[in-house]
GUMARLO-463057 format. One line per field, with one value per residue (C-alpha): residue number from 1; residue in one letter; chain; x, y, z. Coordinates in steps of 0.2 Angstrom, whole numbers, plus 5000, padded with zeros to 4 digits. Example, Ala and Ser with C-alpha at 12.3 -4.5 7.8 and 13.67 -1.06 7.14 Angstrom:
num [1 | 2]
residuo [A | S]
cadena [A | A]
px [5062 | 5068]
py [4978 | 4995]
pz [5039 | 5036]
//
This chain:
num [1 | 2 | 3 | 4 | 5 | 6 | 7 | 8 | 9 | 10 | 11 | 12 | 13 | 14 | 15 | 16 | 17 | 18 | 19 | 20 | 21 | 22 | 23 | 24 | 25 | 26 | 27 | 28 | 29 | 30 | 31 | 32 | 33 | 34 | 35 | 36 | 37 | 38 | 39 | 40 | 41 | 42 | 43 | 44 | 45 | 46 | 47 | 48 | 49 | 50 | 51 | 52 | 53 | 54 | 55 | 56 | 57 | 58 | 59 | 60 | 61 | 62 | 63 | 64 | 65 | 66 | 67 | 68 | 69 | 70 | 71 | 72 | 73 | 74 | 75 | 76 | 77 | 78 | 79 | 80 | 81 | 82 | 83 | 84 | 85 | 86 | 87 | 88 | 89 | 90 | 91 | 92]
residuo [X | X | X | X | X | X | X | X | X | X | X | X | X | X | X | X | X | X | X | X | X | X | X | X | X | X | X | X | X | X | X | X | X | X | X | X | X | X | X | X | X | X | X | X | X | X | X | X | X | X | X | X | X | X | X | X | X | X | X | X | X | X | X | X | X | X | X | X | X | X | X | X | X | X | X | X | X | X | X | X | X | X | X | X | X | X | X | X | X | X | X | X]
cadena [A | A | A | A | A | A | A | A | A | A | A | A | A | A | A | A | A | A | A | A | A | A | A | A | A | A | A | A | A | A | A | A | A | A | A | A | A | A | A | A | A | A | A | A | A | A | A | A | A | A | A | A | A | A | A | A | A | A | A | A | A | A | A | A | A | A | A | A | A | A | A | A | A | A | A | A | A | A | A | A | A | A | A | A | A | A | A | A | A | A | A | A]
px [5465 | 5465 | 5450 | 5449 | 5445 | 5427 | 5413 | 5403 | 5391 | 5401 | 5408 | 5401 | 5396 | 5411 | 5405 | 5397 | 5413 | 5412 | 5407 | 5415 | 5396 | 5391 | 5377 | 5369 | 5358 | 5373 | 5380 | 5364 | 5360 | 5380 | 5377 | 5358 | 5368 | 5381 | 5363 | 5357 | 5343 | 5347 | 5333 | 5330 | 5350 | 5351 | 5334 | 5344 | 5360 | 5353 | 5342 | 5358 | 5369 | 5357 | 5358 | 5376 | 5376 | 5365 | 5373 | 5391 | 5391 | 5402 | 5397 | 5396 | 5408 | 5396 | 5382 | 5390 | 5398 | 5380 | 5372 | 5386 | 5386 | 5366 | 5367 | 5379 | 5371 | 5353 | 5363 | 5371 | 5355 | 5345 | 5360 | 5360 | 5339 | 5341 | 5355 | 5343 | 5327 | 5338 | 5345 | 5329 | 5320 | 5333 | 5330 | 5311]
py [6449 | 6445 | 6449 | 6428 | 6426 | 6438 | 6432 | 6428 | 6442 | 6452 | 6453 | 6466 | 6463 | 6470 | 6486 | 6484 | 6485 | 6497 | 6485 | 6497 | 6501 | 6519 | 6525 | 6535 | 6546 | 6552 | 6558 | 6567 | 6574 | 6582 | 6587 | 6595 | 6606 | 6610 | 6616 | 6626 | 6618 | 6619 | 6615 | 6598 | 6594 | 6595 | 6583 | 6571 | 6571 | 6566 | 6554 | 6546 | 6549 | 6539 | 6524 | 6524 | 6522 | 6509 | 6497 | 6504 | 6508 | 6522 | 6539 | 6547 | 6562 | 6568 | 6568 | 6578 | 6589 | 6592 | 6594 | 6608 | 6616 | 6616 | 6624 | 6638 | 6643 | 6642 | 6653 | 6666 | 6668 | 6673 | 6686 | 6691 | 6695 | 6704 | 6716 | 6717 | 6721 | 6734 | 6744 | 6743 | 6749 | 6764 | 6770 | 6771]
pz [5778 | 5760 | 5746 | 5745 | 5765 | 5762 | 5762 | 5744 | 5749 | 5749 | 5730 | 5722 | 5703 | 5691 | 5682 | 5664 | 5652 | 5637 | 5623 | 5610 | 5603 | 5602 | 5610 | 5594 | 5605 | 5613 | 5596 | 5589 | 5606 | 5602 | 5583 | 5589 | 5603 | 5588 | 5579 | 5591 | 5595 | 5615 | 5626 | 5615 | 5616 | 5635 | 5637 | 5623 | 5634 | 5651 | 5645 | 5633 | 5650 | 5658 | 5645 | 5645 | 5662 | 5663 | 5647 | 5646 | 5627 | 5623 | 5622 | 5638 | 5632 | 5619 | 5630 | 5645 | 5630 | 5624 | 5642 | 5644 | 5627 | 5627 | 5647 | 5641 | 5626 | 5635 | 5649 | 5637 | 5627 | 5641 | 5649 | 5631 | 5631 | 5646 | 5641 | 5623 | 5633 | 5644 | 5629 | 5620 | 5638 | 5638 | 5621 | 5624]
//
């Protein structure tokens, strides 16, 4: 059975095509992890991951790279604290 011998209802609608335009949210979502401003980073990226998504621009690389960068630092800067807080505990 051939794709032409299906049904019409079953033609699923081609995926949105990258239309070459950026998605700028992704990019300052990227330079604001670059900044250290984390928690505000990670927010940008999902919500410019979810608009790449939805119109196909280009971008999606900056915002997983600034969901990951701002997760890791949040991550390291808490292990960090605790390790900070214990040393601080023992010298008391």
């Amino acid at each position: 059975m051939s794709d032409s011998d299906l049904p019409a209802e079953y033609d699923l609608p081609p995926a949105p095509a990258a239309t070459g335009k950026w998605n700028v949210l992704s990019i300052v979502a990227f330079v604001i992890s670059l900044l250290g401003f984390n928690i505000i980073a990670v927010i940008l990226g999902f919500i410019a991951l979810n608009q790449v998504g939805k119109s196909g621009d280009r971008g999606k690389g900056f915002a997983n790279a600034a969901i990951i960068i701002g997760l890791v630092t949040i991550i390291l800067g808490i292990i960090w604290g605790f390790f900070g807080l214990a040393g601080l505990m023992a010298n008391a």
